[in-house]
C-alpha positions as CSV (number, residue, x, y, z in Angstrom):
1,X,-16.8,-17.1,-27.4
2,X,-19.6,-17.0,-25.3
3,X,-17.6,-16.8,-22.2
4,X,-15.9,-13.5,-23.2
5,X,-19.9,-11.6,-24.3
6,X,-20.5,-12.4,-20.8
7,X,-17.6,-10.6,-19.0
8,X,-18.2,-7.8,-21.3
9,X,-21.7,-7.9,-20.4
10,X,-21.3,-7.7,-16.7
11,X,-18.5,-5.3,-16.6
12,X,-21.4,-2.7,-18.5
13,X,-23.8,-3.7,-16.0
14,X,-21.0,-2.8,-13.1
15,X,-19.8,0.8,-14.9
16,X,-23.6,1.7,-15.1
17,X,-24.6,0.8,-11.3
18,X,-21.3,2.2,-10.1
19,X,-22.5,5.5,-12.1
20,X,-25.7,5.5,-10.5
21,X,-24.5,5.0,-7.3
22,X,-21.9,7.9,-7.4
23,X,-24.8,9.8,-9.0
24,X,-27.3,8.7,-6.3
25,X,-24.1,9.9,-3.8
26,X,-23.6,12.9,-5.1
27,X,-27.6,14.1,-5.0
28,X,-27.7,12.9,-1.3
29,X,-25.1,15.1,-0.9
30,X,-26.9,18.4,-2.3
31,X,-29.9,17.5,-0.4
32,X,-28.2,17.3,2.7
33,X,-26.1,20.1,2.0
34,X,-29.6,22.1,1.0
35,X,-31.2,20.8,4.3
36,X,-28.4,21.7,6.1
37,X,-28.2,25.4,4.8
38,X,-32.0,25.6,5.6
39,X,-31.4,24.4,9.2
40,X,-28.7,27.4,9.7
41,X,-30.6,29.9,8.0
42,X,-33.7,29.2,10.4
43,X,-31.2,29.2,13.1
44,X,-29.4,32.4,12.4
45,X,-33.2,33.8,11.8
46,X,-34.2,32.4,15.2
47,X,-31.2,34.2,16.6
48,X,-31.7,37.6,15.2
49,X,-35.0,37.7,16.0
50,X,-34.1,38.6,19.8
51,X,-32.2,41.4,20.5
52,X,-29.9,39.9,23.0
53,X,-29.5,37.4,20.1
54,X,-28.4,39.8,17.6
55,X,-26.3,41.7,19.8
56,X,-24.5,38.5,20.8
57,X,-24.4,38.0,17.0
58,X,-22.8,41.5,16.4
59,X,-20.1,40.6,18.7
């Protein structure tokens, strides 16, 4: 009787970490999607701020 509380116990505990971990996954992945957009926004800014740049851009 005991044996069987136990199982059930530790498969909870498993479904909840495996949630947080694909939770913990998926916010990783926005932040490095955010930083990531950041990084080519500063870039296409960085390009656009010279005129050859945004000429090259254009083209």
């Amino acid at each position: 009787m005991g044996m069987s509380y136990l199982i059930i116990g530790f498969a909870q505990i498993l479904k909840l970490s495996v949630a947080f971990v694909s939770d913990l996954r998926h916010t990783i992945d926005c932040v490095f999607a955010y930083v990531t957009s950041l990084f080519v926004i500063c870039e296409a800014n960085a390009t656009f701020s010279t005129p050859e740049g945004y000429i090259q851009t254009v083209k």
